[in-house]
C-alpha positions as CSV (number, residue, x, y, z in Angstrom):
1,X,77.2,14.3,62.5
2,X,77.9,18.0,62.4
3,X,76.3,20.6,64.6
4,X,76.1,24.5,64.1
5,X,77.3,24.5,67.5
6,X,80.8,22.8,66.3
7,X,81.0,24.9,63.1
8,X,81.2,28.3,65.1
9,X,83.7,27.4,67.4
10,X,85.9,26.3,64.7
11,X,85.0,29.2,62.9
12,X,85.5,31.5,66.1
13,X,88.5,29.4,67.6
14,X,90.4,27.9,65.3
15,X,92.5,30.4,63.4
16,X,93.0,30.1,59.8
17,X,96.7,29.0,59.6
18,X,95.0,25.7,61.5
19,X,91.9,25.0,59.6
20,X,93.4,22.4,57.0
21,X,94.6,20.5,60.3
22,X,91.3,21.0,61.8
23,X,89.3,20.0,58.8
24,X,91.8,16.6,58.5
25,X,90.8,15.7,62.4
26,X,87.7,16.1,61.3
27,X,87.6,13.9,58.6
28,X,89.9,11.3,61.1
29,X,86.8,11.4,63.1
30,X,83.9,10.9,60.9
31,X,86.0,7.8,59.8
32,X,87.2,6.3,62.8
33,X,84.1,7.7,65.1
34,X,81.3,8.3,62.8
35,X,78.7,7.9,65.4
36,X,80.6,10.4,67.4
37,X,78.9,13.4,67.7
38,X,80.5,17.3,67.2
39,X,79.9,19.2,70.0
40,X,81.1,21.9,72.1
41,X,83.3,21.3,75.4
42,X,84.0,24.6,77.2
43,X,83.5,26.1,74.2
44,X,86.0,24.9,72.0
45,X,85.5,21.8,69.4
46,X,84.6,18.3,70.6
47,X,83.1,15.0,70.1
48,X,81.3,12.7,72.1
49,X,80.1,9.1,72.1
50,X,78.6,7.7,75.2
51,X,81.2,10.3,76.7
52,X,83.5,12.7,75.8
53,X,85.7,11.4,73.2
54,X,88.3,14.6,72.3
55,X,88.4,18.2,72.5
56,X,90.7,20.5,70.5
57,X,92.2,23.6,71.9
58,X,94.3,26.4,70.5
59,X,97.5,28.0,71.5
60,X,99.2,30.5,69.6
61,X,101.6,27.8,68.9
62,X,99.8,24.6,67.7
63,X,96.7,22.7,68.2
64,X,96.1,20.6,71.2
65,X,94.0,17.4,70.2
66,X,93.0,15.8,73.6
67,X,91.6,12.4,74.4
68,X,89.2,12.2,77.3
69,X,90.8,8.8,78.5
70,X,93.8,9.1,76.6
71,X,95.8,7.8,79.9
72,X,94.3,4.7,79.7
73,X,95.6,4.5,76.5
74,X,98.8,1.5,74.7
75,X,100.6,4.2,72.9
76,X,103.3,2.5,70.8
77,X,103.5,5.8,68.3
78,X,105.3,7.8,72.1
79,X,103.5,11.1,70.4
80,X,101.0,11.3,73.5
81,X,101.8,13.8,75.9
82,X,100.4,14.9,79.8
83,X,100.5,13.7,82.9
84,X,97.3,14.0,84.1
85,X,94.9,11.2,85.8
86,X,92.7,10.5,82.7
87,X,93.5,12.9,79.7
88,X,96.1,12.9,76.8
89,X,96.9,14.7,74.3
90,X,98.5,15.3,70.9
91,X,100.1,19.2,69.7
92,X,99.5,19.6,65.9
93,X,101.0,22.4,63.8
94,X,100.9,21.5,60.3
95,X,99.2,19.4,58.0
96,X,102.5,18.2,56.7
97,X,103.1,16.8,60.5
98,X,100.1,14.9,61.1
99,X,100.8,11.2,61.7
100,X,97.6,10.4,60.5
101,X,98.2,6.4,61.0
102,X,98.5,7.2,64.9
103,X,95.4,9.5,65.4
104,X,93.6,7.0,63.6
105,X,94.7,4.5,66.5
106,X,94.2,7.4,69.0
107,X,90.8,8.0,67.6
108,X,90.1,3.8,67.5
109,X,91.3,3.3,71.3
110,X,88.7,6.3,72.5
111,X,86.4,4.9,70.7
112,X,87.1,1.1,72.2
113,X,87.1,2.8,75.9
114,X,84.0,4.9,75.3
115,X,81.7,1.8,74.3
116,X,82.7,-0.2,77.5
């Protein structure tokens, strides 16, 4: 499910060296969350189930692709980074460095947590 509300922060946030890895976690999402919804979360692009699922965020240097309850997370692919109480998250750069096999787990294990 796409919202206008999605589409401009992308389009405003998201520069364009980062758009093929945006548009692949997008298509990671519609496939392992299609009932997730795209959203805005502090204004940047997000998704949300019965909860927040995961945010991206932007640095000059990468993409940050968080998980809401990504420390509750089994995380057997060690690419999960923070040290917060509940969130996780994942720095993307290139499409070439997605591991797309663990942010389809990522993506599977938010989903598991959010339907509880």
């Amino acid at each position: 499910m796409s919202s206008e509300e999605f589409d401009k922060a992308v389009e405003t946030k998201v520069p364009d060296k980062y758009r093929p890895v945006m548009d692949a976690l997008r298509e990671l999402m519609r496939e392992g969350a299609p009932q997730a919804a795209e959203t805005t979360l502090y204004g940047s692009p997000a998704w949300k189930g019965n909860k927040a699922l995961a945010i991206v965020s932007v640095s000059k240097t990468h993409l940050t692709f968080a998980f809401e309850r990504g420390a509750e997370f089994d995380d057997p692919h060690g690419l999960l980074e923070g040290v917060g109480k509940k969130t996780r998250h994942v720095k993307l750069k290139t499409l070439d460095g997605l591991n797309r096999d663990a942010l389809r787990d990522y993506i599977a294990q938010a989903v598991t947590l959010d339907a509880e």
